[in-house]
C-alpha positions in Angstrom: -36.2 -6.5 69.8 -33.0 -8.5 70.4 -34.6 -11.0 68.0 -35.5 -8.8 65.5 -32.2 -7.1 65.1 -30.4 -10.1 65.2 -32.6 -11.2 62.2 -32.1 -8.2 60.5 -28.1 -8.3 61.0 -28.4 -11.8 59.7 -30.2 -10.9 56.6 -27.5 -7.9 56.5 -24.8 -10.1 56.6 -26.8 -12.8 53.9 -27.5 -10.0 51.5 -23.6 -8.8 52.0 -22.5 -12.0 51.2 -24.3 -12.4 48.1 -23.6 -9.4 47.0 -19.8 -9.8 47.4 -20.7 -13.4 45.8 -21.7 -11.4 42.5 -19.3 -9.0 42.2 -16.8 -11.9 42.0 -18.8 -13.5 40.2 -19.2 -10.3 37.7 -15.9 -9.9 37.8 -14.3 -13.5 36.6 -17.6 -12.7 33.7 -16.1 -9.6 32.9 -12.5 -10.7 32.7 -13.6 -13.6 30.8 -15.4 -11.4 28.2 -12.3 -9.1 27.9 -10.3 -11.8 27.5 -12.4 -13.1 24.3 -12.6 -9.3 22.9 -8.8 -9.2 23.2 -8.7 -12.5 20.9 -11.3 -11.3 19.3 -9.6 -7.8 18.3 -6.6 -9.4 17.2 -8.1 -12.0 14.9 -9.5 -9.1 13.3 -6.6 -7.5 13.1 -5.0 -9.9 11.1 -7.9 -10.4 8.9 -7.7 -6.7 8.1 -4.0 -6.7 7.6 -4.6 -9.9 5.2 -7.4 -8.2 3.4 -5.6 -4.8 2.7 -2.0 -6.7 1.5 -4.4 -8.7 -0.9 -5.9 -5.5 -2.3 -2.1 -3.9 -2.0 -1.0 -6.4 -4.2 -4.0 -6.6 -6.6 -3.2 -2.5 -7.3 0.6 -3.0 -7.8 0.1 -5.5 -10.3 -2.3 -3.6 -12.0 -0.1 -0.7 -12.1 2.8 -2.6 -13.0 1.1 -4.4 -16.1 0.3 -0.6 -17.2 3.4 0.7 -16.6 5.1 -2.1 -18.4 2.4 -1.5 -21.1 3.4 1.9 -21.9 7.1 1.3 -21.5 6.2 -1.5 -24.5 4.3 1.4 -26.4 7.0 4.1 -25.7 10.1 1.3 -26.7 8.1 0.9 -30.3 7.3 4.8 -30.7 11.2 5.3 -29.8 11.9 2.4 -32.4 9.8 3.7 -34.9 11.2 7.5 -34.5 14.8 5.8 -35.0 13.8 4.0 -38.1 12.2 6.5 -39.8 15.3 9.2 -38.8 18.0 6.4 -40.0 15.5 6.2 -43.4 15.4 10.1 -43.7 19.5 10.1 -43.3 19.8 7.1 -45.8 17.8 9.2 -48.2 19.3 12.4 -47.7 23.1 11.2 -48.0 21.8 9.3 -50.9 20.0 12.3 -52.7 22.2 15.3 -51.0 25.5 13.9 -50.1 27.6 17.1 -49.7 24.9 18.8 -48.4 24.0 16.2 -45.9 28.0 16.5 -45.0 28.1 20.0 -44.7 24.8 19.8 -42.0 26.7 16.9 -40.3 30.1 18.9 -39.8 28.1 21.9 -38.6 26.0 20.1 -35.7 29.6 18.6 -35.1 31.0 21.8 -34.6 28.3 22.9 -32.8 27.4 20.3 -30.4 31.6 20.7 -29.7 31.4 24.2 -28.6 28.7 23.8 -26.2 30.4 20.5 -24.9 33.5 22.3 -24.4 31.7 25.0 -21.7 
């Protein structure tokens, strides 16, 4: 019996070994294969980041382009709206002068009396 156990506390000890020989094997695999998902992860990260400032900047020249579009629409309705006026007082002090005075002098006095409270 002596023989036999000492066989089987040999193949004990052999199978121990290689067990503790996989785990640290596993172990170096496995902090090897973090290690590359950690690169990994942050690679994408920056692709991500790269991806949304492209599409960032993409809207906000879009939006600016409009914006700056109707601002160019709103200057000429604002330009038109003055010419016409300044053509509607031309042709009123032309065709109505004291009456066009008389208007003038009571917005005047108006626009005074509402300034001064």
């Amino acid at each position: 019996m002596s023989d036999r156990t000492s066989s089987i506390k040999d193949a004990v000890k052999d199978t121990a070994r290689d067990v503790n020989k996989a785990a640290s094997d596993a172990q170096s695999d496995i902090g090897a294969d973090l290690s590359a998902l950690g690169g990994d992860m942050t690679r994408l990260a920056e692709q991500v980041a790269a991806i949304l400032a492209a599409k960032g900047n993409t809207v906000y020249q879009s939006a600016r382009s409009s914006v700056e579009g109707v601002a160019g629409e709103a200057r000429e309705a604002v330009g038109e709206v003055a010419d016409t006026f300044t053509d509607a007082i031309d042709e009123s002090i032309e065709t109505r002068p004291y009456t066009t005075l008389a208007i003038t002098l009571g917005l005047g006095f108006l626009l005074g009396a509402i300034w001064r409270r």
